[in-house]
C-alpha positions in Angstrom: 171.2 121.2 53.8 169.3 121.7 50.7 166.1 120.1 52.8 166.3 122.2 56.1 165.4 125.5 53.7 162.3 123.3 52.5 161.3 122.6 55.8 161.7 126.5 56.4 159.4 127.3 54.0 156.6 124.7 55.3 157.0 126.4 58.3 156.9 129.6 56.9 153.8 128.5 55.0 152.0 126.7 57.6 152.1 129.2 60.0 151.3 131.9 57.2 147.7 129.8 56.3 147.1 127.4 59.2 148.6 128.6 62.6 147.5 132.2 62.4 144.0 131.5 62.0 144.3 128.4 64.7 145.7 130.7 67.2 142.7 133.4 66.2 140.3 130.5 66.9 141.6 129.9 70.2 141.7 133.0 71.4 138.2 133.9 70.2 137.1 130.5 71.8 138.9 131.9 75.4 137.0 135.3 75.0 134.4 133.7 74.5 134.8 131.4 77.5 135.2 134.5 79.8 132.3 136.2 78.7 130.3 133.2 79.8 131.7 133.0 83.0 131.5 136.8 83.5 127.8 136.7 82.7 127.2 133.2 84.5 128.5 134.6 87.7 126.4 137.9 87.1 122.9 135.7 86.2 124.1 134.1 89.4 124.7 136.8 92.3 121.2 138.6 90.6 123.0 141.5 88.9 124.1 144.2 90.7 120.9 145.4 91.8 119.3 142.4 93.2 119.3 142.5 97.0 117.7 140.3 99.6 115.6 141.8 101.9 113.5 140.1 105.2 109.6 141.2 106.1 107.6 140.4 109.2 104.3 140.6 107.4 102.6 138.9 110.8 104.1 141.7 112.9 102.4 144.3 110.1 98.9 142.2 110.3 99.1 141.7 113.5 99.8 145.4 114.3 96.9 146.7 111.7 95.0 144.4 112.9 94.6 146.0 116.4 94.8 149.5 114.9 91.3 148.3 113.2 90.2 147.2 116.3 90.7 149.9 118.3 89.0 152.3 116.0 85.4 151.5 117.5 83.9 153.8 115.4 84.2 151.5 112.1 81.2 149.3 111.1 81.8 145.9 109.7 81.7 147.1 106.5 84.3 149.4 106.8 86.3 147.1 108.9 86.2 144.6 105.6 87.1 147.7 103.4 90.2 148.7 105.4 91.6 145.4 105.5 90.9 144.5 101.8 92.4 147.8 101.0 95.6 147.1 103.4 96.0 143.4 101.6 96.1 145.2 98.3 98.9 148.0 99.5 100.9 145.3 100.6 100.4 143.3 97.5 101.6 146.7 95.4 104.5 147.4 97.4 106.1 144.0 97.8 105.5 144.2 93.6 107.3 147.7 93.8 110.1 145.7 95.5 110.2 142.9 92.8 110.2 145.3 90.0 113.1 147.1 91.5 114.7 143.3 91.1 114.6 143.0 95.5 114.0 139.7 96.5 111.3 140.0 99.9 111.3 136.8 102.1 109.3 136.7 104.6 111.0 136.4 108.0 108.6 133.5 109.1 110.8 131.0 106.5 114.2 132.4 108.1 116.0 130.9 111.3 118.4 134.1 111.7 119.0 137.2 109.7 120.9 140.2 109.8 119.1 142.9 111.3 119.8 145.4 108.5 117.9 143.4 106.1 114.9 143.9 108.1 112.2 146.5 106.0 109.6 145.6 108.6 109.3 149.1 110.2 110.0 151.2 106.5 107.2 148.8 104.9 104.7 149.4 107.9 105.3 153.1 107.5 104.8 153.3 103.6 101.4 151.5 104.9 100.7 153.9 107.0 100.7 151.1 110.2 102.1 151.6 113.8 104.4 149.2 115.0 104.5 148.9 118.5 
């Protein structure tokens, strides 16, 4: 009897110096665990902002393109001007996208997509182009 006391107090003792701070550990280690996973899956899906969006930049060239066209009263020059200054609008507002963390894929590399994602007609109209 007199050694089941002493085994007491190891107990007592051990879990006063050594299982305390073990189960401390552990649970910091499991928090810790979490947060990576939490911000793993986060990195992962973009954020909460990140959104995918599709473009038919042809359709937009294509429909510029005739709008140049059938403006007869531009000279070369002007016709070169127009569509330099069109390539750099589109260049700024696709950058307007990224910066608002918007992925923009062009709908040429896409096989199907929902319809919703299209920002063909919205981008045309901050361009000030006429889709037909």
């Amino acid at each position: 009897m007199s050694g089941e006391p002493a085994m007491d107090n190891e107990v007592a003792k051990e879990s006063k110096f050594g299982t305390i701070p073990a189960v401390v550990g552990v649970v910091a280690v499991v928090l810790v665990a979490l947060l990576g996973y939490y911000v793993t899956m986060k990195y992962r899906a973009g954020g909460a902002s990140s959104e995918i969006v599709v473009l038919d930049s042809r359709k937009i060239l294509h429909a510029a393109t005739k709008q140049i066209i059938d403006n007869k009263t531009l000279t070369t020059e002007q016709v070169a001007q127009v569509s330099e200054k069109l390539a750099k609008n589109m260049q700024t507002l696709v950058g307007e996208y990224q910066a608002a963390g918007v992925i923009v894929i062009n709908s040429s590399a896409l096989l199907a997509y929902p319809k919703e994602r299209d920002i063909t007609p919205e981008f045309a109209e901050k361009l000030g182009v006429k889709l037909e």
